[in-house]
C-alpha positions in Angstrom: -0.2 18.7 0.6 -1.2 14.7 0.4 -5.1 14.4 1.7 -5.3 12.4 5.0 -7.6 9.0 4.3 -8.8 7.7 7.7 -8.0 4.0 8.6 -11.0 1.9 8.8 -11.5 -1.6 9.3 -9.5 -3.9 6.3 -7.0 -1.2 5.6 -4.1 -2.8 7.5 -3.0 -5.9 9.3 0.0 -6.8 12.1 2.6 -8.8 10.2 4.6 -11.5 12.8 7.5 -8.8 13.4 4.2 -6.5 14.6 4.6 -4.0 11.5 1.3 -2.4 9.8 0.7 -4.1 6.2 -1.6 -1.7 4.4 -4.1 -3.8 2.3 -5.0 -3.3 -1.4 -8.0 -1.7 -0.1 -6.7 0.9 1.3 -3.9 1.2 -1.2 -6.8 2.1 -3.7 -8.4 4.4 -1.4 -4.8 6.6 -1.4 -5.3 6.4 -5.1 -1.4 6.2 -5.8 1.8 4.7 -6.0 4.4 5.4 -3.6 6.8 3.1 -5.6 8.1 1.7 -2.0 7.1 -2.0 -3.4 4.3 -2.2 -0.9 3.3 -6.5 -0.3 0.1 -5.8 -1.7 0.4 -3.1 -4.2 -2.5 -3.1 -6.8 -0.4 -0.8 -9.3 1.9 -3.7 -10.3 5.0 -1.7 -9.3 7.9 -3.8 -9.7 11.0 -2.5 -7.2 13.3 -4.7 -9.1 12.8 -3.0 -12.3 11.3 0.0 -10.9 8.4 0.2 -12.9 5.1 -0.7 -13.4 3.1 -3.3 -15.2 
């Protein structure tokens, strides 16, 4: 079971279609990669060559 990380202030903003775009701060707080190709992913995933740097 994945541990639930409460959303605090910085760990998401609205993008212009109105979508949540997690930050890298709260992408470091999950502590992993979800290989989805998040905008701001701070494990260098790459979904074009499905890996990471």
């Amino acid at each position: 079971m994945k541990k639930i990380i409460p959303i605090e202030e910085g760990d998401f903003y609205l993008s212009e279609e109105g979508y949540k775009v997690f930050t890298k701060q709260y992408l470091l707080k999950r502590g992993y990669c979800c290989e989805s190709g998040c905008r701001h992913c701070p494990y260098g995933y790459n979904p074009k060559t499905a890996r990471r740097k």
